[in-house]
C-alpha positions in Angstrom: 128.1 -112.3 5.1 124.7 -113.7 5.6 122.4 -115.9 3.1 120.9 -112.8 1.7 123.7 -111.0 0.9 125.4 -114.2 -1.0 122.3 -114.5 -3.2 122.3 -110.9 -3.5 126.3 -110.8 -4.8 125.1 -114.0 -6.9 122.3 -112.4 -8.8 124.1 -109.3 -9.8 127.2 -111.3 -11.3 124.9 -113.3 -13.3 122.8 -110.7 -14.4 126.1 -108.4 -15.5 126.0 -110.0 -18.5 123.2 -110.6 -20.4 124.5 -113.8 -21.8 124.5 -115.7 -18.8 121.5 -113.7 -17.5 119.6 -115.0 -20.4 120.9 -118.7 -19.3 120.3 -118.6 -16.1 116.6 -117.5 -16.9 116.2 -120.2 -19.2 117.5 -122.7 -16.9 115.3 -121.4 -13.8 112.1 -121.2 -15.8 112.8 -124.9 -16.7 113.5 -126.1 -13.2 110.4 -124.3 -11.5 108.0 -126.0 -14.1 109.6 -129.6 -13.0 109.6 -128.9 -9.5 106.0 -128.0 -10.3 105.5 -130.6 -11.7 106.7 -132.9 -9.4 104.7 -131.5 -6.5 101.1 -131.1 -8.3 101.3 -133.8 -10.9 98.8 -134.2 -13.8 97.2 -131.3 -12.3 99.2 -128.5 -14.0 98.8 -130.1 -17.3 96.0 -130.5 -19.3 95.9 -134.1 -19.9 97.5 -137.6 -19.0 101.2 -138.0 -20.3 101.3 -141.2 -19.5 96.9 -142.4 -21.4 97.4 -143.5 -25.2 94.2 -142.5 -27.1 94.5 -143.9 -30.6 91.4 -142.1 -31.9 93.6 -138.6 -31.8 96.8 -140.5 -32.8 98.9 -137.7 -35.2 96.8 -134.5 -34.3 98.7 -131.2 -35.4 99.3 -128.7 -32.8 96.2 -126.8 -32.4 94.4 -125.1 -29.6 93.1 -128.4 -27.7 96.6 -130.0 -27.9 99.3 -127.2 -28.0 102.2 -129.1 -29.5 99.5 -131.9 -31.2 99.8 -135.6 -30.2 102.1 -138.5 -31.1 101.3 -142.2 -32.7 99.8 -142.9 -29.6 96.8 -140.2 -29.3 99.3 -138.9 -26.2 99.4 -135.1 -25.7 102.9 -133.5 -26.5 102.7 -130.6 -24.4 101.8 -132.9 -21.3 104.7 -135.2 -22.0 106.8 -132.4 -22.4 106.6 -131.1 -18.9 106.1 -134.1 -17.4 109.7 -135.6 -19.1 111.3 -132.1 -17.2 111.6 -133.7 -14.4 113.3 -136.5 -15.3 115.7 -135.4 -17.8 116.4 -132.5 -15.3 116.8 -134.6 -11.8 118.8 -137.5 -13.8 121.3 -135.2 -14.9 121.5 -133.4 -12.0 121.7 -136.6 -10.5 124.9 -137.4 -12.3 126.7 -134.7 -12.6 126.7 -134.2 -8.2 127.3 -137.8 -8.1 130.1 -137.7 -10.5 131.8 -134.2 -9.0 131.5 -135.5 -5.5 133.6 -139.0 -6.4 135.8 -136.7 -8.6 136.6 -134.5 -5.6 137.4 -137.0 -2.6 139.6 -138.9 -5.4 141.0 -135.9 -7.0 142.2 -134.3 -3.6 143.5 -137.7 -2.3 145.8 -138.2 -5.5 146.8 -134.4 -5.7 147.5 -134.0 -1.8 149.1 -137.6 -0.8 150.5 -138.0 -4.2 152.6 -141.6 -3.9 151.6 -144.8 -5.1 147.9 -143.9 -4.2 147.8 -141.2 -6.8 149.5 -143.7 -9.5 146.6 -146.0 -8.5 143.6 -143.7 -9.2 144.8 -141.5 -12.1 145.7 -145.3 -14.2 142.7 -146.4 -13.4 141.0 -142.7 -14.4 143.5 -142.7 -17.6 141.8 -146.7 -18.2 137.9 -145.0 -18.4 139.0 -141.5 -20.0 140.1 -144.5 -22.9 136.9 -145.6 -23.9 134.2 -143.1 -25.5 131.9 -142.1 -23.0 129.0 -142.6 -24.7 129.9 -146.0 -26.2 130.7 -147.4 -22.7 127.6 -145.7 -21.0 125.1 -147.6 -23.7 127.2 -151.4 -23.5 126.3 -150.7 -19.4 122.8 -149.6 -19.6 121.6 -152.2 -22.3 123.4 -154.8 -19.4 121.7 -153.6 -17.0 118.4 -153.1 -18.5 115.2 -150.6 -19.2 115.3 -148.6 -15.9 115.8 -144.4 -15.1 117.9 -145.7 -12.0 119.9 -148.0 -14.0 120.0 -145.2 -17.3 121.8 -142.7 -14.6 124.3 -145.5 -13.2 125.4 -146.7 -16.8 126.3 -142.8 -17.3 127.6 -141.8 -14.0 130.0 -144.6 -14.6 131.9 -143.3 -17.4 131.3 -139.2 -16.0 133.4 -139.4 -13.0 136.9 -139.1 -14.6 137.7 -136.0 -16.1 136.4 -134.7 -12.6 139.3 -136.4 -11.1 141.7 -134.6 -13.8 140.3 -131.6 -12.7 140.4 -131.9 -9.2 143.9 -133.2 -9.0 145.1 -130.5 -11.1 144.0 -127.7 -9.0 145.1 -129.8 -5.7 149.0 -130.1 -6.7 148.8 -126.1 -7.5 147.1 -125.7 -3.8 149.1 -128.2 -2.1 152.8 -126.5 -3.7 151.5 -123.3 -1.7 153.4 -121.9 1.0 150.8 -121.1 3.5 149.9 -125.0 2.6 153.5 -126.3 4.0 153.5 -124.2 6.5 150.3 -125.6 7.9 152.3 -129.4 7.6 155.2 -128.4 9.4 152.8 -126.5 12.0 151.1 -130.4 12.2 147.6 -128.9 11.4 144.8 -131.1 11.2 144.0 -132.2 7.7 140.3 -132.0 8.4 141.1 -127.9 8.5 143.8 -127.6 5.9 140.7 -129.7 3.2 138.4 -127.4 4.4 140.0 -123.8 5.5 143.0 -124.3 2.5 142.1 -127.3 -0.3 138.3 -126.5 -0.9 138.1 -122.8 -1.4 140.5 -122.9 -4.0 139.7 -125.2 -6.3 135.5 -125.1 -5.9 135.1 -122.1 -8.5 136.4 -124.4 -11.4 134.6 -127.5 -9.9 131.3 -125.6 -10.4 131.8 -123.9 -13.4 132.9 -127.2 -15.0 129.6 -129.3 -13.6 127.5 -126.1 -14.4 128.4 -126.8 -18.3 128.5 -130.5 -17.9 124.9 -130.7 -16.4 124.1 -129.7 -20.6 126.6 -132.5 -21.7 125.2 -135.3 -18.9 121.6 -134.2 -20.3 122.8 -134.6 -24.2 124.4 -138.0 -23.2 121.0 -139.3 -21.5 118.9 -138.2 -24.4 121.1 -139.9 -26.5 120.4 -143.4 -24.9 116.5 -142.3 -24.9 117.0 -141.5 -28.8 118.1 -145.1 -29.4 116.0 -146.6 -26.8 118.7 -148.2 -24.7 117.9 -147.7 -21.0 114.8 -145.3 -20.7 111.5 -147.5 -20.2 109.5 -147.5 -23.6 106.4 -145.6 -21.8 108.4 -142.9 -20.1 108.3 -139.4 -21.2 112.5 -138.6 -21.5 112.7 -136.2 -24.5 115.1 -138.3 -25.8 112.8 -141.0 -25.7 110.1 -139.0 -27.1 112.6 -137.2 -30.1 113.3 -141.1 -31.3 110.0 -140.9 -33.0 111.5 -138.5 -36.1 112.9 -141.9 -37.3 109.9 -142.4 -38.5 107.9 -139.5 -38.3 110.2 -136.5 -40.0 108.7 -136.6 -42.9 105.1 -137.0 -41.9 104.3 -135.5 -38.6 107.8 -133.6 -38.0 106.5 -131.8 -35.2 106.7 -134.9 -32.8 110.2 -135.5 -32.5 111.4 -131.7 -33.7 109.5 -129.9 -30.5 110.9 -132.3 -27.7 114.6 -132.1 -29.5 113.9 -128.0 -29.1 113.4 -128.4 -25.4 116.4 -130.2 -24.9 118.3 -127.7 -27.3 117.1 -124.8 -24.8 118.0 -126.4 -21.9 121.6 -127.8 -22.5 121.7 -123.7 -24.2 121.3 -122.2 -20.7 123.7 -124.5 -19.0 126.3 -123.2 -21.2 125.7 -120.1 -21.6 125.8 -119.6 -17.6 128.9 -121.8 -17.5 130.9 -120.5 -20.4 130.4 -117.1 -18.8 131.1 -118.6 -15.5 134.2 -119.9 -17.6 135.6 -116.7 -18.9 135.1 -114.3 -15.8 137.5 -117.1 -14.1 139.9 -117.0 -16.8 140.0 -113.0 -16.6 140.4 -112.9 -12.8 143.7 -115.3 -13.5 144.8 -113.3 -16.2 144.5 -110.0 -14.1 146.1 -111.8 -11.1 149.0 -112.7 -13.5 149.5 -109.0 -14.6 149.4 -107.8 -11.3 151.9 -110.3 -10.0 154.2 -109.1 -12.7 154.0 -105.5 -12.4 154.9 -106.2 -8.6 157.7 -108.1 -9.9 158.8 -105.0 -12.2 
């Protein structure tokens, strides 16, 4: 099956259901305006996200500045697209980062088992103790006002329900048949990973990260909200949201309209993955019935 014909298949189970068609739109829109963004710049928005004019500090939404301006005179709209890119690539960022260290440690605990898996699921039980959002604020207020350091305080606390998950799925591989015969048969590990391991347990591996990418962006918005590891000038729409602290009840549209965009876009990640979620669970439970009705 070639490229074409995967993306083809792909399309038309997203778009079966309108649910996750509807996410996956929301989510695409999203990302082309970022990648826009990051390619063309300033250009594709009408003003500087980044130049405070105090003489239009406050403006309501209007038809010169489409979502009005902040305390600092700074357009809304502008900041808006221009924070895309950020809020989008960081969790992106974390969520590959934190899948790919969940795999290789969640395949080498559920396929060698032993004292090496006793080793990495008390040390995942140790960080699945602490509240992830708790830890992930103590590490970026260490480490300081920084994007780089913002997506290493939360990729250090994301990792470990990956490992739970990848393990999981590994024993129930691994206790196969077809899997013991390829260790009596001394077959390469490098092809039983990738011909036996891998193609079983990457559907709930990418459904799982396709609703987490929501959850990682909630999480980062979250330290931007209470100004812990997002730079005080960058536009994060957590950052940006902060300013209903003090704006609700005078210019509400500030913080309200950046919160919206961030309500839309962790909404399409779930709705994709929660339908992602429950075609899985169907296929399992039709497998099941058909197992026992062979049995009967």
């Amino acid at each position: 099956m070639n490229i074409r014909s995967q993306i083809k298949k792909f399309l038309n189970t997203i778009f079966s259901n309108w649910l996750s068609g509807t996410g996956f739109i929301i989510i695409l829109i999203f990302i082309v305006i970022a990648v826009l963004y990051e390619i063309l710049g300033t250009r594709i928005v009408p003003y500087n996200p980044y130049q405070i004019n105090l003489l239009q500090a406050n403006m309501p939404p209007s038809s010169t500045h489409w979502f009005g301006t902040d305390d600092l005179g700074r357009d809304i709209f502008s900041r808006v697209i221009a924070a895309l890119p950020i809020d989008l690539g960081i969790s992106l960022l974390i969520v590959f980062v934190s899948s790919f260290i969940g795999l290789v440690l969640g395949i080498v605990a559920g396929y060698f088992r032993g004292a090496l898996e006793e080793v990495i699921m008390r040390l995942t039980d140790l960080f699945l103790a602490f509240p992830p959002i708790i830890m992930s604020m103590a590490i970026a207020a260490t480490l300081g006002p920084s994007l780089l350091n913002a997506a290493i305080s939360v990729i250090f606390v994301w990792w470990p329900p990956y490992v739970r998950l990848v393990r999981g799925n590994t024993l129930q591989v691994a206790s196969q048949d077809f899997i013991a015969i390829s260790r009596v048969l001394n077959t390469p590990f490098r092809k039983i990973l990738f011909k036996g391991v891998l193609p079983n347990i990457i559907t709930p591996l990418l459904i799982y990260a396709t609703m987490d990418v929501g959850t990682a962006m909630l999480t980062l918005s979250t330290l931007g909200f209470l100004g812990i590891g997002i730079p005080i000038n960058t536009p994060e729409l957590g950052l940006m949201s902060s300013i209903l602290t003090t704006t609700f009840y005078t210019y509400p549209y500030e913080g309200l309209i950046p919160a919206a965009f961030i309500f839309l876009i962790v909404l399409g990640f779930s709705l994709t993955g929660e339908y992602w979620k429950f075609r899985t669970v169907m296929k399992h439970l039709q497998d099941h019935i058909r197992d026992s009705s062979g049995r009967l």
